[in-house]
N, C-alpha and C positions, 0 to 999 in steps of 0.2 A: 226228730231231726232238727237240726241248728240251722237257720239262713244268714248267716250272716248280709250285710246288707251289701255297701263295697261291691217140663214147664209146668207143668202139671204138679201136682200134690208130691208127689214121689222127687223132683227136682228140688221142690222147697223144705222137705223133709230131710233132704241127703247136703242141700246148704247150711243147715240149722244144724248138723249134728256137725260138720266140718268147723263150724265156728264155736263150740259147746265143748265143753270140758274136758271132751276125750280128745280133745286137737290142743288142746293148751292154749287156745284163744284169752288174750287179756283185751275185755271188752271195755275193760277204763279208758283206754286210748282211742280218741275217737277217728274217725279213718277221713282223712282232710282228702279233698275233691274238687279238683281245679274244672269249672263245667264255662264252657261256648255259653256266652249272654243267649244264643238262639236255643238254646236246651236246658238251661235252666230248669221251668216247669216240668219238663219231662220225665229230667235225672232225681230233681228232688221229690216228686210220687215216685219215682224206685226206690231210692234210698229211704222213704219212708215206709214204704212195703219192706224193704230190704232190716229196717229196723223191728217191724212190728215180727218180725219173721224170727230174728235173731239177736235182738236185744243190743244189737250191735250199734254205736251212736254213731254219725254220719255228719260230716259238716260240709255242705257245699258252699263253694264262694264262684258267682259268675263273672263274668267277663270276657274281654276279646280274646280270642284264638292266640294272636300275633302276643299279648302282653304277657298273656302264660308261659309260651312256649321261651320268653325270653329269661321269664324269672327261671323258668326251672335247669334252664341253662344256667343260670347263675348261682345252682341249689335251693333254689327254692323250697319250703318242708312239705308237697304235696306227694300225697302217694299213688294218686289218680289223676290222670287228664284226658276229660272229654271234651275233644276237640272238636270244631264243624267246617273240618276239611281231612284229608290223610295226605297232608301234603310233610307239614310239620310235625305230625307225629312219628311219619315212615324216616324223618329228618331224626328226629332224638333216637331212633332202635338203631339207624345206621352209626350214627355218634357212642353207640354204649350208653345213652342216657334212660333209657326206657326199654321195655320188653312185654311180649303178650299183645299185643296187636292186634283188634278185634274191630269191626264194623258194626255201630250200632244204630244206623241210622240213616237215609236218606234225605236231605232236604230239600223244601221247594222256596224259590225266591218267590215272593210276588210284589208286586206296585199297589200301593195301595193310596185310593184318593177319599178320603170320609167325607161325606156329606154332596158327595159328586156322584150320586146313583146313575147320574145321564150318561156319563162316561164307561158306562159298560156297552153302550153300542157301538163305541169311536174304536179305533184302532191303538194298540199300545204307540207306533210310531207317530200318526198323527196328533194325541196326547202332548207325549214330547218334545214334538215337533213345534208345537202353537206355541208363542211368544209370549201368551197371555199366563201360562204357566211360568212365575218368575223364577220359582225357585222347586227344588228339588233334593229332599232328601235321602244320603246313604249313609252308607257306615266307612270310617277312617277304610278303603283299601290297601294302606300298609301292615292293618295289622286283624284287619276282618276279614275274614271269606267271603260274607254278604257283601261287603262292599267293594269287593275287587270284581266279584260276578256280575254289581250292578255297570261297574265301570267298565266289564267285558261288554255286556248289552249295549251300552251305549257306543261303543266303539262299532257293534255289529250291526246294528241298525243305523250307523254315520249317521250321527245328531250331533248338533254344534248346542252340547250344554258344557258352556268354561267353567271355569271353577267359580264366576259371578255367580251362578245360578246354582250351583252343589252348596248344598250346607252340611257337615259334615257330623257325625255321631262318631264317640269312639268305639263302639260296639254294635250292635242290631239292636239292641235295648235304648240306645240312647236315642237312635235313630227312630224308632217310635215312639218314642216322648217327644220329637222335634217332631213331629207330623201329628199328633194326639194334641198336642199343645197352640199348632195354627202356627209354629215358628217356620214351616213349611208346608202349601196346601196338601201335599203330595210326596211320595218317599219310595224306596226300594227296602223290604222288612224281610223275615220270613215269615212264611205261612205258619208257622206253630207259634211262636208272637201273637196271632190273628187269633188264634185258636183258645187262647189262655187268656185273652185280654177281655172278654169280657165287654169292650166296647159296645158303642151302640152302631156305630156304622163301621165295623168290625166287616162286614161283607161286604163293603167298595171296594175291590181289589180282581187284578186279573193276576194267575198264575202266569210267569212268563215261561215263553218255553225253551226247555233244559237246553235246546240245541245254538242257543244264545249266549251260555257262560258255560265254564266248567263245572265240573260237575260238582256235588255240594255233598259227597260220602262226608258222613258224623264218624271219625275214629277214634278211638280210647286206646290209652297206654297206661302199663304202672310204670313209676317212675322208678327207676334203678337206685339202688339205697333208703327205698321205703323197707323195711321187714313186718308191716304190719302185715299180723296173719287172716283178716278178713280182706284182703286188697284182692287177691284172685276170687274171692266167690263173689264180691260183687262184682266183678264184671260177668263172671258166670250167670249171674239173676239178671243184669240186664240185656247181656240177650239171650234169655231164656224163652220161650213161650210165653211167661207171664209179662217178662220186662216187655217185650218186642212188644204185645198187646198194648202197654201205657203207652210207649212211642207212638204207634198207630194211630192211638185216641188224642193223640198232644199235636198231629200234626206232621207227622216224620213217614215216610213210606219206609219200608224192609229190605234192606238190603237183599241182593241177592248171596251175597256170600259176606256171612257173619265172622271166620278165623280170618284175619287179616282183609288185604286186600288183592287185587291184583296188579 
């Protein structure tokens, strides 16, 4: 599988043969994959299972929800977009833009403060709330989900943090490099970020909870005027049984209902 920088046996058997000779699969073409900066690691262990499976090459490119959804509005050449919200994707199936509507993912926002262990006995509000906290990192809310939930939270809990004290990432990705880097002590990330990162104070963080922001369903669409013939089995494999297991281990709870949404 390419990064550019920028269920069972019997399911994966009946995928491998749909993309294999007898389906007229041209596996030269690689299957472009527009992936949510917060799923990243997740989607690219599927598509690399997904590759080892079927020979099928795979390119994912991450980034924000909001900058995707704009190119592909614009034709963008993706044939996949896994989003981390179903807000804009149930947006492009009603537009004609996209179609196959699947939930593959659940996410969790959390705060995360490194090297602030003490702060696991304070309160998310009181946290917030101290002065002594200058700054605060999220993700652009215009065009992240992470960061519109972190700006719902804040709204929920009435905290007087102005835009002095927000430092802003255009994605979740960048937003944990402004807090990873001290350009913020403290930040709003997702939990699967935490999970893949490797960090060393990777466990300072409280999950906040879901009844604070909206809710953060991961939906996937193909993009209408893609005709690659591997586009539906990969989303087939990632919410397979095998796919849903990687999600789980990246960080992602399981949807309750995988064909679309409600």
């Amino acid at each position: 599988m390419k990064l550019p920088s920028a269920a069972a046996s019997l399911a994966v058997s009946l995928l491998t043969t749909a993309l294999g000779t007898g389906a007229g699969a041209d596996t030269t073409e690689p299957l472009r994959v527009a992936v949510a900066a917060s799923a990243r690691a997740a989607v690219s262990e599927v598509a690399e299972r997904f590759e080892d499976r079927t020979g099928q090459e795979v390119v994912v490119v991450s980034g924000s929800t909001g900058r995707f959804f704009a190119q592909i509005v614009h034709g963008a050449p993706f044939d996949l977009f896994f989003a981390a919200e179903a807000a804009r994707p149930q947006r492009l199936v009603e537009e004609g833009l996209a179609d196959s509507l699947v939930t593959y993912g659940v996410g969790e926002l959390v705060f995360w403060f490194p090297g602030r262990s003490d702060w696991l006995d304070r309160e998310l509000r009181e946290v917030l709330s101290d002065r002594g906290l200058r700054r605060v990192a999220l993700a652009n809310p215009r065009v992240a989900p992470y960061g519109a939930a972190a700006v719902a939270v804040i709204e929920a809990l009435d905290l007087a943090i102005d835009d002095r004290r927000r430092v802003y990432g255009e994605d979740v990705g960048q937003t944990l490099l402004l807090v990873a880097t001290g350009a913020a002590p403290a930040g709003f990330v997702a939990r699967s970020q935490l999970v893949e990162s490797g960090l060393k104070d990777a466990s300072d963080f409280w999950i906040v909870p879901s009844e604070l922001h909206p809710d953060l369903d991961h939906c996937a669409v193909r993009v209408v005027g893609s005709d690659h013939p591997a586009a539906a089995s990969f989303l087939s494999f990632a919410t397979s049984a095998e796919g849903q297991a990687i999600f789980r281990r990246r960080g992602f709870a399981t949807p309750t209902k995988i064909a679309g949404v409600e």
